[in-house]
N, C-alpha and C positions, 0 to 999 in steps of 0.2 A: 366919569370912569372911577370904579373903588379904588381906593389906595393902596388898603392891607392886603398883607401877598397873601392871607388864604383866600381874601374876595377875588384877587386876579386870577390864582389856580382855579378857585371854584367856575371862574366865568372862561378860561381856557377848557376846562374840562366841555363847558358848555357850547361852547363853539368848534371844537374837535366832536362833539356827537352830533352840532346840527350836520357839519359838513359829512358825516357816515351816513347820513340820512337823506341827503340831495339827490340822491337819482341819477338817471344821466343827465348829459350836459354836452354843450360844444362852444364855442367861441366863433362867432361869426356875428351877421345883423341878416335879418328878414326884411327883404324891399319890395317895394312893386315900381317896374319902369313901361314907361311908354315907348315905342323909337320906332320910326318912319322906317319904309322899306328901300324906299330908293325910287322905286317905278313912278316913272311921269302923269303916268294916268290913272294912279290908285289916289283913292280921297284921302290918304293920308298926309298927300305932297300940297293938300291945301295948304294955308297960313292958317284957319283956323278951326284945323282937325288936328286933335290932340296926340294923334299917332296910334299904332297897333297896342292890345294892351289892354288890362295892364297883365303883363309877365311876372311874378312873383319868384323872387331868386332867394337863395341862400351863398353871402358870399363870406369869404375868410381868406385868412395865409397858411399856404404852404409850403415851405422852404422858401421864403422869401417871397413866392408870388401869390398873388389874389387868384382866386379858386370860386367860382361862379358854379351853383347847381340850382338849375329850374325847378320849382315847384309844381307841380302842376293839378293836383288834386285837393281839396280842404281839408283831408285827414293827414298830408303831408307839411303841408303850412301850418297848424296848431300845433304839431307835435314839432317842425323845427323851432319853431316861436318858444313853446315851452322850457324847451333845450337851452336856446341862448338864453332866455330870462331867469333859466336854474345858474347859469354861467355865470351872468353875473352878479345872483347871489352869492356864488361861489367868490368871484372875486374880492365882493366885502367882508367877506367874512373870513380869507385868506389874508386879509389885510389888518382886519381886529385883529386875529390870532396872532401877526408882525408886533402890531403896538404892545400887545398883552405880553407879551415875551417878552420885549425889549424891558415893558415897566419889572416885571419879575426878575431879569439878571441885575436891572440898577439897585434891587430894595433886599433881595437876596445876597444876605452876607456870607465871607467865603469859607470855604468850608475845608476842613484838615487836607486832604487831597489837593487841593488846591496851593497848596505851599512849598512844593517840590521848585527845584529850581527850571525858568525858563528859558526855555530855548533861544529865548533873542537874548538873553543877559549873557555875556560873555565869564567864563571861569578867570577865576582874579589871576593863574599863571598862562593864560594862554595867547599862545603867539599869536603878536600882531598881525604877522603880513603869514599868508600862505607859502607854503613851501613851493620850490616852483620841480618841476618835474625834469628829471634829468634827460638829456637825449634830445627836448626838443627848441626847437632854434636857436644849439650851441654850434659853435664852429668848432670843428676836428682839431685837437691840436698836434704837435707833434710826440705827444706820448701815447695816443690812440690810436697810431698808424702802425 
């Protein structure tokens, strides 16, 4: 990986246009299953009959659960295939782009802006403990009746 931060900007730059360049995509895997019907008297309830099949699925998450969609024609199985195998060029290259940043904020010195005071540093006069809010869980005393 280059060092110098215009080689990392330049190679950010270049992984921010491959990704404008990806197409669509989706997040899932392409399978093919076999599986038995259940009926006693279909060849499938042999021991060595491979089962119905094979079924080509597209499966993924949705809101936490797995999401199954049949495939069922060859112009739908290449074009989902394609999709996820753009995905997870997507994800490598989501992932350089992480590395490439992180090296560019370590090598990137700060800059005037950057010297304002921060908000986790506390002001040299300011109260230690917070104030505490009147009215709630005081007891009435006898000058408030």
């Amino acid at each position: 990986m280059p060092d110098s931060l215009p080689d990392l900007e330049a190679r950010r730059s270049q992984i921010l246009l491959e990704i404008a360049q990806l197409g669509d995509f989706r997040r899932g895997s392409v399978h093919a299953s076999f599986r038995r019907c259940g009926k006693p008297n279909c060849a499938c309830a042999r021991d060595d009959h491979p089962g119905h099949g094979p079924q080509v699925r597209l499966s993924y998450k949705q809101a936490g659960k797995t999401v199954q969609q049949t495939l069922s024609e060859p112009a739908q199985i290449h074009k989902a295939e394609r999709e996820v195998a753009t995905f997870r060029r997507f994800q490598q290259l989501s992932s350089e782009l992480v590395q490439i940043n992180e090296r560019i904020c370590q090598l990137r010195p700060p800059q005037s802006q950057d010297l304002d005071p921060s908000p986790y540093v506390p002001k040299k006069n300011a109260a230690r403990h917070p104030r505490r809010r009147s009215g709630r869980g005081r007891q009435p005393t006898a000058s408030d009746r």
